[in-house]
C-alpha positions in Angstrom: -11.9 2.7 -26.0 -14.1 0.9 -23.3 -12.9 1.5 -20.1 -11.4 -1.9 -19.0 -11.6 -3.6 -15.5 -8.2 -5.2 -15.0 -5.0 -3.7 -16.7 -1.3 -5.8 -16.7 1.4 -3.4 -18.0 5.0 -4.3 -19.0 8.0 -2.2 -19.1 11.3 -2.8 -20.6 14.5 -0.6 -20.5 12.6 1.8 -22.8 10.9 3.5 -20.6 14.4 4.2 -18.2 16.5 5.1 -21.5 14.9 8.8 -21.2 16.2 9.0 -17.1 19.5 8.3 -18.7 19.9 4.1 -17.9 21.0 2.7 -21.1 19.1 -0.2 -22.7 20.6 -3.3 -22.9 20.0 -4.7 -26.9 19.8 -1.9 -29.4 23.1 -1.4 -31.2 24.2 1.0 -28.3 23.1 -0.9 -25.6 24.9 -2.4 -23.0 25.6 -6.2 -24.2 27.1 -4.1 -27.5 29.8 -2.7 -25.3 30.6 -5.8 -23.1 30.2 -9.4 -23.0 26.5 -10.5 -21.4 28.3 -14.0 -20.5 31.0 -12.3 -18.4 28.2 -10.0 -16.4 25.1 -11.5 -16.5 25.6 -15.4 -16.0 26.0 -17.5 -13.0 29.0 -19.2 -14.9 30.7 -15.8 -15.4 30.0 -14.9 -11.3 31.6 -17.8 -10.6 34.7 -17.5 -12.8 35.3 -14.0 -11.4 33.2 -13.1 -9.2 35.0 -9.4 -8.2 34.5 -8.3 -11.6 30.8 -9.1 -11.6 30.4 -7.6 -8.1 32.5 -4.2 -9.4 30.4 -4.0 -12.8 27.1 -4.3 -10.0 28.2 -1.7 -7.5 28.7 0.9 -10.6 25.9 0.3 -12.0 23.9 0.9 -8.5 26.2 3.8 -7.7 25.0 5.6 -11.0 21.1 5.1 -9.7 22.0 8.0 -7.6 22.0 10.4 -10.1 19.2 8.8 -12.3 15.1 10.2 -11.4 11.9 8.9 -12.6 10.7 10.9 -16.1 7.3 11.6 -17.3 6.4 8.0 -18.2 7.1 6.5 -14.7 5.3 9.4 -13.1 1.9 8.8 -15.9 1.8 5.0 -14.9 2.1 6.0 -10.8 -0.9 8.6 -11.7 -2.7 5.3 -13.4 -2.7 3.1 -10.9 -4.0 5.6 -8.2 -6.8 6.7 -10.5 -7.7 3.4 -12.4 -10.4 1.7 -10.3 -9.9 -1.7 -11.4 -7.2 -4.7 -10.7 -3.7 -3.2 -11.8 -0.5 -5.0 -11.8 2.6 -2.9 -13.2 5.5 -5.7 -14.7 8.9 -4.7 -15.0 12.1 -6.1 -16.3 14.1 -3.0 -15.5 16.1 -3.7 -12.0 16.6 0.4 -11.4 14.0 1.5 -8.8 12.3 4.4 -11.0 8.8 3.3 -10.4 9.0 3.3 -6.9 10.8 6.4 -6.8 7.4 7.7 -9.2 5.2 6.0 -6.6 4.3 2.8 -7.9 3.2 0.4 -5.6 1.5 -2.4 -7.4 4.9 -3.4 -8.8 6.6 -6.7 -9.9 10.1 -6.5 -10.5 10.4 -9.8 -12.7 14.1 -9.8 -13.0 15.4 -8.7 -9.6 16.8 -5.3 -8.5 19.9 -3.7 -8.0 18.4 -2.4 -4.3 18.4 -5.9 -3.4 21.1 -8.6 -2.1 20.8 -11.9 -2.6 22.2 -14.9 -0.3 22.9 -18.0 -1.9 23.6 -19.6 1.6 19.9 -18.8 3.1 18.3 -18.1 -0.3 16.6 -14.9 1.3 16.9 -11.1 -0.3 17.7 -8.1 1.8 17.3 -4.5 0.9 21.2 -3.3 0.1 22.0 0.0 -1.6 26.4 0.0 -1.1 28.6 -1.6 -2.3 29.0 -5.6 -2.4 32.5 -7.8 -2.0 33.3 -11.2 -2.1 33.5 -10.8 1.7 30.4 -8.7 2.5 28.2 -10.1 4.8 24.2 -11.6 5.0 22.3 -9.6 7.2 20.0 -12.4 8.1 22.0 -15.0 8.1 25.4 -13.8 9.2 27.1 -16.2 6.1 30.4 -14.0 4.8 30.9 -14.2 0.9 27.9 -16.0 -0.5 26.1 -12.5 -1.6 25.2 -11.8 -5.3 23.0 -9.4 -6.8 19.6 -10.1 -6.5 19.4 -9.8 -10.7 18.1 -12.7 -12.5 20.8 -13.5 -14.8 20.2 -15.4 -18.2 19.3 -19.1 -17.5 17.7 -18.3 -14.5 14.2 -18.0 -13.6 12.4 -14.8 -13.2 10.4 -13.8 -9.9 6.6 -14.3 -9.1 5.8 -16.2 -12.6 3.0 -17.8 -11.2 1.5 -14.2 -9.8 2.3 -12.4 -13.5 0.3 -15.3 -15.2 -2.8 -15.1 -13.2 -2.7 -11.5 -13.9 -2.6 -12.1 -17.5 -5.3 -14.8 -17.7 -7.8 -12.1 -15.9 -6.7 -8.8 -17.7 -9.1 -6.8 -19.8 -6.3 -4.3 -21.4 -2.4 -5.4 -21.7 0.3 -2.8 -22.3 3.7 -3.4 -23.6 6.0 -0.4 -23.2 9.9 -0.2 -23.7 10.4 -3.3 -24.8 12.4 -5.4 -27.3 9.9 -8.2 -27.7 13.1 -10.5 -27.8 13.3 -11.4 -23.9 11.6 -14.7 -22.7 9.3 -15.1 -21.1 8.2 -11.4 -21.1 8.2 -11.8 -25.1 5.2 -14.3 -24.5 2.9 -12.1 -22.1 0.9 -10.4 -24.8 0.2 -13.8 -26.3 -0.8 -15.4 -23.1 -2.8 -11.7 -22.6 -4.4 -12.2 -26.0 -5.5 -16.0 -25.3 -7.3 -14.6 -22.6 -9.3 -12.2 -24.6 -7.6 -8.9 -23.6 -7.4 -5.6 -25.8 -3.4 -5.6 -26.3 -1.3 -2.5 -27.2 2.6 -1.3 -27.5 4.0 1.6 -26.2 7.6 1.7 -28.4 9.9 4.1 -29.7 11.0 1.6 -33.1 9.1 -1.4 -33.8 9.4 -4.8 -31.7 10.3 -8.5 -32.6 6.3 -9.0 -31.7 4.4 -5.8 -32.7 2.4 -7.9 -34.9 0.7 -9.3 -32.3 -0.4 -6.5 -30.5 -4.0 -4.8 -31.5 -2.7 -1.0 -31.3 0.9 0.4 -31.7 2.0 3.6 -30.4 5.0 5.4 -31.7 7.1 7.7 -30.1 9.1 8.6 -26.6 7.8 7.5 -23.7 8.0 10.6 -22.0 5.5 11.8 -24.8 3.2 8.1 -25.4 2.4 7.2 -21.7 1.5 10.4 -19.9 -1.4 10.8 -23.6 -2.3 7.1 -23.5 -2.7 7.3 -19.4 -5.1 10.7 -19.8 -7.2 8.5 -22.3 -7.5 5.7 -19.7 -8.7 7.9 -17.0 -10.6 10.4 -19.6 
């Protein structure tokens, strides 16, 4: 494969599933066990906004116990060796690539590090709990924090940065993901447009894998540290 000059890569909950984070849409995932509309909406935060808060502080608890597997580490070990323009893309909202040493990192739909106000609009790094009464740190407003997770209907973060980066890449990767989740579904088409190589990193088969130029099968622990050494081979 000819060495390419810009790389884009995209992770979905695939690649955490192996730290022990569950995914979110196979038939044991998450949103088979509990209601997304309850959780993950701005309608259900505002009809109980406690429970929502409660379901967030678990899941952040539990990141406590969670570390970065083989996969995270290979793409950390990527972008310090790969020469070129690299821009890691992430739906996940754990904090396993930073924990691996990634740096050139977008987290698309939010993080569960990370507060949201919705009386200043600002995010501030928060790793306890959160309460209908907890406090902004820049702003001083009581009981106007959420997560800062983008929740379905809303719109992810830095769009306009992850779309230049597509335009201009010479190789996209897909890894860990459903191929179901807009507007991440669309990337490798909008990567393909632009004339890059594209190719999938999954453990089953994706709602797009036909669009992608190469498939890999298998665990991410095993796929991304092999495809990594042929990148910087």
């Amino acid at each position: 494969m000819k060495p390419p000059s810009s790389i884009v890569i995209l992770t979905g909950a695939g690649i955490s599933v192996e730290s022990g984070i569950p995914s979110f849409r196979d038939k044991n995932g998450l949103w088979s066990k509990i209601d997304y509309r309850d959780y993950a909406t701005p309608e259900g935060y505002a009809r109980n906004p406690g429970k929502v808060l409660e379901f967030y502080n678990m899941r952040r608890r539990n990141l406590a116990n969670v570390y970065p597997n083989e996969a995270h580490h290979a793409l950390a070990r990527l972008e310090g060796g790969f020469k070129g323009e690299f821009l890691l893309v992430t739906q996940n909202v754990d904090d396993l690539h930073e924990s691996a040493g990634s740096r050139k990192l977008i987290h698309m739909h939010g993080e569960h590090g990370s507060a949201l106000c919705e009386a200043c609009g600002m995010r501030m790094r928060w790793r306890g709990d959160m309460t209908v009464n907890s406090q902004c740190t820049l702003c001083g407003t009581i009981g106007r924090l959420r997560p800062d997770v983008v929740w379905f209907g809303e719109m992810p973060y830095q769009m306009d940065r992850i779309y230049r980066a597509l335009r201009e890449a010479e190789l996209f990767i897909a890894i860990g993901t459903s191929g179901n989740v807009y507007p991440a579904a669309a990337f490798v088409e909008e990567a393909r447009a632009a004339g890059a190589r594209t190719v999938e990193l999954n453990l089953e088969q994706s709602e797009n894998t036909e669009l992608f130029d190469e498939t890999i099968r298998g665990p991410a622990t095993e796929t991304v540290p092999a495809f990594v050494d042929r990148l910087l081979a």
